[in-house]
C-alpha positions in Angstrom: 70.9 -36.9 -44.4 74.0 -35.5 -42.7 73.5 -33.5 -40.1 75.3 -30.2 -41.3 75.9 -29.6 -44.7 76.7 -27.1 -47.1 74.3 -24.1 -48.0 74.7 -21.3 -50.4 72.4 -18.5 -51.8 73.6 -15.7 -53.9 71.3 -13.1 -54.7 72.0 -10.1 -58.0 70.1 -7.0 -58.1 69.8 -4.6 -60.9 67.3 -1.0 -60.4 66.9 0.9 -63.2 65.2 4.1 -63.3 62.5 4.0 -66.6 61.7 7.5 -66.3 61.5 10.5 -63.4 58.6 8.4 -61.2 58.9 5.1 -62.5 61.1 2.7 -61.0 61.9 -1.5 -62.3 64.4 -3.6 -59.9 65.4 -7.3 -61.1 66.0 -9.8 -58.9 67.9 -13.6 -59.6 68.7 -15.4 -56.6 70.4 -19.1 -56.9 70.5 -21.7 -54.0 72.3 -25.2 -53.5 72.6 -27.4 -50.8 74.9 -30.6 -50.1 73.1 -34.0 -49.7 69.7 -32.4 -49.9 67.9 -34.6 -52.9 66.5 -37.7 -52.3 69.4 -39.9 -53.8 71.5 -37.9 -51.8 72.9 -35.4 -54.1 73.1 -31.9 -54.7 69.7 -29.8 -55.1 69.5 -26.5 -55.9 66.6 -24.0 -56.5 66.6 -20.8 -58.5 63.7 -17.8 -58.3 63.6 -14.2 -60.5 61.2 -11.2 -58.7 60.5 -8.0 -60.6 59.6 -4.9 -59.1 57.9 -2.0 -60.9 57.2 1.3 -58.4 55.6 4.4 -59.5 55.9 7.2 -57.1 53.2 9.4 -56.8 54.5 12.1 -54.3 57.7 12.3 -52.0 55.9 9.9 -49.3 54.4 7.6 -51.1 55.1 4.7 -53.8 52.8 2.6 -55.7 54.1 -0.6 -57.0 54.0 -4.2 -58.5 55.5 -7.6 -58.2 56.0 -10.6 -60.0 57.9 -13.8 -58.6 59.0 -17.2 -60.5 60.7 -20.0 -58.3 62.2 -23.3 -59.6 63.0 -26.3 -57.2 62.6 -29.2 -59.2 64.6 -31.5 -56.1 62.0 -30.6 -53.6 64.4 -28.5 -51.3 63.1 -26.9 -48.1 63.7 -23.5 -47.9 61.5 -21.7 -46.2 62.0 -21.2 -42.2 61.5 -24.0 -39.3 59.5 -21.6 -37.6 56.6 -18.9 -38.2 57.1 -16.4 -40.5 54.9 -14.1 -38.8 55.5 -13.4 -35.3 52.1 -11.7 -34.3 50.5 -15.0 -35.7 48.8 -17.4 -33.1 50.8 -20.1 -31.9 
């Protein structure tokens, strides 16, 4: 593998109010990366959240979330490092 290639993420977000104290966001986000498969080629990975909030006063929010992810290549794409910095090295 090369030592830099190319990476690009895009991300779409759509809120939409349902009624007066119920909130749904969507979510799409597409990646692909250069020379990242196994043969060499192009991998990419694709992921859809859905958020649904209720509010139940001015300070607080109650909510819900579902996630999907697709990376059929394998791709990393998380962090090299922790994603928690209070965690125990």
């Amino acid at each position: 593998m090369q030592e830099f290639t190319n990476r690009t993420r895009y991300s779409w977000l759509v809120g939409l109010p349902l009624t007066c104290k119920l909130d749904d966001v969507f979510h799409h986000w597409l990646g692909l990366q250069e020379a990242s498969s196994a043969d060499g080629g192009q991998a990419d990975w694709d992921g859809i959240d859905q958020y649904l909030t209720y509010s139940v006063n001015r300070c607080t929010n109650r909510g819900m979330r579902l996630e999907w992810f697709r990376d059929e290549e394998g791709t990393p794409v998380g962090l090299n490092r922790s994603s928690n910095p209070n965690s125990a090295r």
